[in-house]
matplotlib code that plots the C-alpha trace (Angstrom):
import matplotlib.pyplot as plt

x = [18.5, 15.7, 13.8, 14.1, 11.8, 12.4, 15.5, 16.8, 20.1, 21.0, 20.7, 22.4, 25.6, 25.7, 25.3, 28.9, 30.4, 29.5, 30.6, 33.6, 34.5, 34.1, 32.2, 32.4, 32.8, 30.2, 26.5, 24.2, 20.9, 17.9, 14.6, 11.2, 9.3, 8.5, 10.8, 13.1, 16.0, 15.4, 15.7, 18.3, 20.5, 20.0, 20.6, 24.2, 24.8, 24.1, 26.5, 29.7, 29.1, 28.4, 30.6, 29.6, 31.9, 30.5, 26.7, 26.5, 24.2, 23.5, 20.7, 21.6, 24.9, 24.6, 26.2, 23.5, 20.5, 21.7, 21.5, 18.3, 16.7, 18.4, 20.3, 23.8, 25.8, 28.1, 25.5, 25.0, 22.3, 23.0, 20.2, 18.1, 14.3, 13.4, 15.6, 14.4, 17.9, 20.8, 22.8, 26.7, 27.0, 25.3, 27.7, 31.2, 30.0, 29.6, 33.1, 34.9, 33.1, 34.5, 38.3, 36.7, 37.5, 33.9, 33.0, 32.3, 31.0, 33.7, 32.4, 31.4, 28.1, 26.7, 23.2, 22.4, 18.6, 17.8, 21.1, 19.7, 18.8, 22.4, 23.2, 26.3, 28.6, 27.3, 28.1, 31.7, 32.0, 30.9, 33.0, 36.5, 35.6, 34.6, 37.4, 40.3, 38.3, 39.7, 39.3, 36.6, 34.3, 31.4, 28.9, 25.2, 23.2, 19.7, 17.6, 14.5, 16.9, 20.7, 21.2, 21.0, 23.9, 27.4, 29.3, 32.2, 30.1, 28.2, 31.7, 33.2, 29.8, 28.6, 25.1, 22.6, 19.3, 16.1, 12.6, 9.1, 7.9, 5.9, 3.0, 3.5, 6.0, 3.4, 0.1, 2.1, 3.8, 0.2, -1.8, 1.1, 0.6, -3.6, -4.8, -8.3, -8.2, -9.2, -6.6, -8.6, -8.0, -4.7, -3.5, -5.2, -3.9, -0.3, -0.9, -2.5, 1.0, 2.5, 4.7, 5.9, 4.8, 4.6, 2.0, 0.5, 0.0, -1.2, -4.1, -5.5, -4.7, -6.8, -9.3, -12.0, -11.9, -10.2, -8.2, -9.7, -6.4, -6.6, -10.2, -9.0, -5.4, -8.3, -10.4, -7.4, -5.8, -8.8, -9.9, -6.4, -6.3, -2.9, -3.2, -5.3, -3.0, -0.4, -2.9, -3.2, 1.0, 1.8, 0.4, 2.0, 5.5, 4.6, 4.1, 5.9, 7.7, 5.7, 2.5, 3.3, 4.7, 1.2, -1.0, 1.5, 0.8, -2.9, -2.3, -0.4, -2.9, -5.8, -3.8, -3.3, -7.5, -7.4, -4.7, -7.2, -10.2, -8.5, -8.1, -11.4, -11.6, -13.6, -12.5, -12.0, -13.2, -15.3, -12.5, -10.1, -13.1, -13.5, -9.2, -9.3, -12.4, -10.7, -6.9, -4.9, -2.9, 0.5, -0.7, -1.8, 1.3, 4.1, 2.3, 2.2, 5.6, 6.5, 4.6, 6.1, 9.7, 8.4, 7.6, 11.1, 12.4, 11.1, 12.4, 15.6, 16.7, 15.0, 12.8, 8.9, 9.1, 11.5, 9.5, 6.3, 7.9, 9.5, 5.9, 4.3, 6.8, 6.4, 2.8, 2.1, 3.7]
y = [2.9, 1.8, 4.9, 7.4, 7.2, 8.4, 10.3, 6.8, 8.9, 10.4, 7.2, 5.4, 7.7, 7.3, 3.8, 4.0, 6.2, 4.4, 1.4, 3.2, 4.7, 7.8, 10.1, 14.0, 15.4, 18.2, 17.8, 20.4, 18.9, 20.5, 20.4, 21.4, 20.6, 16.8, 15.8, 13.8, 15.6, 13.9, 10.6, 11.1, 12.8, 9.5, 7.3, 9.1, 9.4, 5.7, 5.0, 7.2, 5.4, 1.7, -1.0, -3.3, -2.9, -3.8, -2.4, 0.1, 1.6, -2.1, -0.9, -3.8, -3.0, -1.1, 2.3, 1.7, 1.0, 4.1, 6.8, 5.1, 5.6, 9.1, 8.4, 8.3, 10.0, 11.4, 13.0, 16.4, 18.6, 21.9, 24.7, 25.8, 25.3, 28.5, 30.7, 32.2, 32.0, 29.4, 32.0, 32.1, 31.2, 28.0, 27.6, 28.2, 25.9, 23.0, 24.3, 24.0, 20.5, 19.2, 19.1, 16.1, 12.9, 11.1, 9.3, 5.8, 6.2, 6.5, 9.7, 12.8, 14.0, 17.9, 18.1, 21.5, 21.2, 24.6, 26.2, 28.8, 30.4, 31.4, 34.7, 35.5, 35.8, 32.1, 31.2, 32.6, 31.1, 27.3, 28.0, 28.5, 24.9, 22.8, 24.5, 22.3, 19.8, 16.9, 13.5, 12.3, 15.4, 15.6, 18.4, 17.7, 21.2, 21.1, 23.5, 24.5, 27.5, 26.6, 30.2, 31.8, 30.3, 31.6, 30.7, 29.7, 27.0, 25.6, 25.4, 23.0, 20.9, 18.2, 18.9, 16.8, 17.9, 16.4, 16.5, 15.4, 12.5, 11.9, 10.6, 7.5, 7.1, 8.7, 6.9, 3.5, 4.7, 5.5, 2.6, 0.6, 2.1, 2.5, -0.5, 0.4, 3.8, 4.6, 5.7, 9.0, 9.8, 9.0, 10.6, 14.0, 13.9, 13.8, 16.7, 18.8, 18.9, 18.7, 15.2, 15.2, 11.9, 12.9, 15.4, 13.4, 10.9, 13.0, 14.1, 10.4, 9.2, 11.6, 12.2, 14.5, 14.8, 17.1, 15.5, 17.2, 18.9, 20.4, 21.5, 23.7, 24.9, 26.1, 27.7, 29.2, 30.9, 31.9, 33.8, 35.2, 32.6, 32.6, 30.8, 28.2, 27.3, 27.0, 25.1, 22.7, 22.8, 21.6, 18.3, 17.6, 17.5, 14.0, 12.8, 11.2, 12.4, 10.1, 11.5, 15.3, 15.0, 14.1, 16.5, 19.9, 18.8, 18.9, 22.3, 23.3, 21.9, 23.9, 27.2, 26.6, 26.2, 29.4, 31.2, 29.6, 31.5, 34.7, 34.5, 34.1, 30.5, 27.6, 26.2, 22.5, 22.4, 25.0, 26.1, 26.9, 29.1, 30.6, 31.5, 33.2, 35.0, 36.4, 36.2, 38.0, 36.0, 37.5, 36.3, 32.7, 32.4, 33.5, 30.4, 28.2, 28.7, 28.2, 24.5, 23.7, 24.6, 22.5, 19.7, 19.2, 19.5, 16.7, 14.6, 15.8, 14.8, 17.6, 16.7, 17.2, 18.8, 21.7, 22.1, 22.3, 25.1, 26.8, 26.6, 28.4, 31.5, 31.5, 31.4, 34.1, 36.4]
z = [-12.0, -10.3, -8.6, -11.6, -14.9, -18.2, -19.1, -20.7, -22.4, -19.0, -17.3, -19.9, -19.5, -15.5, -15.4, -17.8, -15.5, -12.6, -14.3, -15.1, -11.7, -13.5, -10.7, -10.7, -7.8, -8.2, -10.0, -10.6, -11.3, -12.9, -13.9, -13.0, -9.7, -9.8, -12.4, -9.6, -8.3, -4.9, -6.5, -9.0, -6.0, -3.8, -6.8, -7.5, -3.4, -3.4, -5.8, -4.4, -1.0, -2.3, -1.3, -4.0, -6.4, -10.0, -10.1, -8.5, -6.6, -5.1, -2.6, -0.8, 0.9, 3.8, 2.5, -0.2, 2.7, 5.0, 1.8, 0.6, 4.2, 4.9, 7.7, 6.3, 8.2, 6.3, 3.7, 4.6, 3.5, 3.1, 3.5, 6.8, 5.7, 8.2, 5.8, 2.6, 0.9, 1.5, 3.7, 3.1, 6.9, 6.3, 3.3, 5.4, 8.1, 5.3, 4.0, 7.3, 7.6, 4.4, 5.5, 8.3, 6.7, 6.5, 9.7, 7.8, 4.0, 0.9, 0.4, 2.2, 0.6, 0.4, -0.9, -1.4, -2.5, -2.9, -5.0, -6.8, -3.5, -2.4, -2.8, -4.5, -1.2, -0.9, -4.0, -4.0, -0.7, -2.3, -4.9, -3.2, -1.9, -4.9, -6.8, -5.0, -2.9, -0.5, -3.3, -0.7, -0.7, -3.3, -4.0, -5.5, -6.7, -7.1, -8.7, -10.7, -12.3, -13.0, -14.7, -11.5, -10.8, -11.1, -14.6, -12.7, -10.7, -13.7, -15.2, -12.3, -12.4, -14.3, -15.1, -15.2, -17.1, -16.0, -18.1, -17.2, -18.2, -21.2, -21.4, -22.5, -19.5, -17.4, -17.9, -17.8, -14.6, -12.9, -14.2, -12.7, -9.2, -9.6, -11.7, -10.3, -12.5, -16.3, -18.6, -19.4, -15.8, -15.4, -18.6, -17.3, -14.0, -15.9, -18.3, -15.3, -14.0, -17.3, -16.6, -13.0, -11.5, -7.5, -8.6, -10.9, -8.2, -5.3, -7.6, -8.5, -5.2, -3.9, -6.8, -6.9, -2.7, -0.6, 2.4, 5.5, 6.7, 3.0, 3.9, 7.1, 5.4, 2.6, 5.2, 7.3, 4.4, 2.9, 6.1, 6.7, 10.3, 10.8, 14.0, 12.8, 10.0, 13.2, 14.7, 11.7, 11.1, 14.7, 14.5, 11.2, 12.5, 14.0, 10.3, 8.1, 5.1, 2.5, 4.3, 3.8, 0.6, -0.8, 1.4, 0.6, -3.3, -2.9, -1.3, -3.9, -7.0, -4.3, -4.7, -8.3, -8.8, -6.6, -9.5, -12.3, -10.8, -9.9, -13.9, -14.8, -15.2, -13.4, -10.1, -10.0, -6.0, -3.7, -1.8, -4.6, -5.4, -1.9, -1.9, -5.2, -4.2, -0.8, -1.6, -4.6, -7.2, -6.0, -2.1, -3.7, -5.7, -2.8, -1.0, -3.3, -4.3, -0.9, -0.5, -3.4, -1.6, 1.3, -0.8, -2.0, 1.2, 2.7, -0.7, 0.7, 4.5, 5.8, 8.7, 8.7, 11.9, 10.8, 7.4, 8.9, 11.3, 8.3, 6.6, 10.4, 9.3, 5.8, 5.4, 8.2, 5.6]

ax = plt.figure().add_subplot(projection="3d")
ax.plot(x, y, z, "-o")
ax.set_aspect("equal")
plt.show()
C-alpha cells in the first residue's frame, strides 16, 4: 500500500480484504497526529472506488487518480473547518445526502476527519445512518481519541489502529527523502516528534532556520497582533496544500519550544523564547492545538483557503 509506512500487520489484513472484496462499510481510524490517517483514508477510499478489479487500490484507474488528487466527487468530507465541533447540522445534511445514489464512483465516500469533535446529538444523529446504510454508502472516522466516541459507533466500525513509526522505519524513511543529511540528524528529528514522519520532515527540511512567514506568525502572536497574523493568513489561501502542510508544522514545533521554555527549559530558536516569555502555556497550547487541527485538514480535502480563514477566527481567540 504504497503511501502508508509501517503498520506491516494492519496492512497485511487490508490487502486480504481488499483482495477478498471484504470492505466494511464504516472505519474508524486512530492514532496520534502524523501517524497517517490522511493517507490510510485515501488508500481505503481508493480501493472502494477502483475499477481495477484484482489489486486494488491501482492508482492508475481513474476512480483511483480522482481520490488520490481529491477531486472525486463523490467523496465527501464531513466537518466545517470554521466550527470548533462537527455540528449535528453538518451531520444531517451528509445523512440526507447519503440516500443520492453516487454521481459516478462505486461508492459514496464520508470522511469525517475530525470525529471525536461531534457532540453527542451528532453522534446519535451519524449513528441512525450507519446503522442501516444504502450498500453503496461508506463512512471513514478519523481521530486522535476513539473513546470519545459513542460505544454504539465503535461497535458498527472496523477500527483501524495506527502507531508511529519506529525508528528504524523512520531514519530509513528520511535518509531516503534527504540523502544530503546525517543519520544523527535524522534520527533526532524523528524522536522530537516521537515517530510521525510529516513532522519529522518539516523539521530537517527546514533545519535549524525559521521560514520567514514563521518569523512574523512568531512576532504576531507573541505581541498579541491579531491583525497582523490576518495579514500574514490572507495571502496563504493562494497556497497550496503541500506548502502549508510544512509551514503550520514549523508553527507548531515553534509553539512547542515556546511550551518547553514556559517550563523552564531551553528554547531551540529566539522566537520560541520571545512567545513563552509573553504568552502563557494554556494560550500557547489552545494554538497549537489548533495548527495542529489545521494541519490535518488540509491532509483531508479541505481547502487552504477555508483553513487559513478558520485559523483568522481561531487564533484571534
Amino acid at each position: 500500500m504504497e503511501g502508508l509506512l509501517g503498520n506491516e500487520r494492519l496492512k497485511k489484513g487490508l490487502a486480504a480484504a481488499f483482495a477478498a472484496d471484504r470492505l466494511s462499510h464504516c472505519y474508524l481510524i486512530a492514532g496520534p497526529a502524523g501517524s497517517g490517517k490522511r493517507s490510510l483514508a485515501r488508500i481505503l477510499t481508493a480501493a472502494m472506488e477502483c475499477t481495477a478489479g484484482a489489486g486494488r487500490p491501482c492508482g492508475k484507474c481513474l476512480q483511483c487518480r480522482k481520490v488520490l488528487d481529491g477531486v472525486h466527487p463523490d467523496v465527501i468530507t464531513v466537518d466545517d473547518p470554521a466550527k470548533k465541533t462537527v455540528t449535528v447540522d453538518l451531520v444531517r445534511k451528509a445523512r440526507t445526502d447519503v440516500y443520492i445514489k453516487p454521481n459516478e464512483g462505486l461508492r459514496k465516500v464520508y470522511l469525517f476527519p475530525r470525529a471525536a469533535e461531534m457532540n453527542a446529538a451528532a453522534q446519535n444523529a451519524l449513528l441512525k445512518v450507519i446503522e442501516e446504510p444504502p450498500d453503496y454508502a461508506a463512512f471513514l472516522l478519523l481521530t486522535e481519541a476513539a473513546e470519545r466516541l459513542l460505544p454504539t459507533i465503535r461497535s458498527r466500525a472496523v477500527t483501524l489502529r495506527l502507531a508511529p513509526l519506529s525508528e528504524a522505519e523512520g531514519v530509513a524513511e528520511l535518509a531516503r527523502r534527504f540523502p544530503d543529511k546525517g543519520r544523527a540528524a535524522l534520527a533526532d528529528a524523528r524522536g522530537r516528534v516521537e515517530g510521525r514522519l510529516g513532522q519529522a520532515m518539516g523539521l530537517v527540511g527546514e533545519g535549524e532556520s525559521l521560514a520567514p512567514e514563521t518569523q512574523i506568525f512568531a512576532d504576531c502572536f507573541a505581541r498579541r497582533d491579531r491583525l497582523g497574523l490576518t495579514e500574514l493568513l490572507v495571502p496563504l489561501e493562494r497556497r497550496k496544500r503541500e506548502e502549508l502542510i510544512p509551514l503550520f508544522e514549523q508553527w507548531t514545533e515553534l509553539l512547542s519550544g515556546a511550551l518547553a521554555v514556559r517550563a523552564g527549559q531551553t528554547g531551540r530558536w529566539e522566537a520560541a523564547e520571545r512567545i513563552g516569555r509573553s504568552r502563557t502555556s494554556a494560550e500557547s497550547l489552545r494554538a497549537l492545538e489548533r495548527l495542529r487541527r489545521a494541519a490535518e485538514l488540509l491532509q483531508g480535502n479541505v481547502s487552504p483557503g477555508a483553513v487559513c480563514g478558520a485559523l483568522q477566527v481561531w487564533l484571534a481567540e
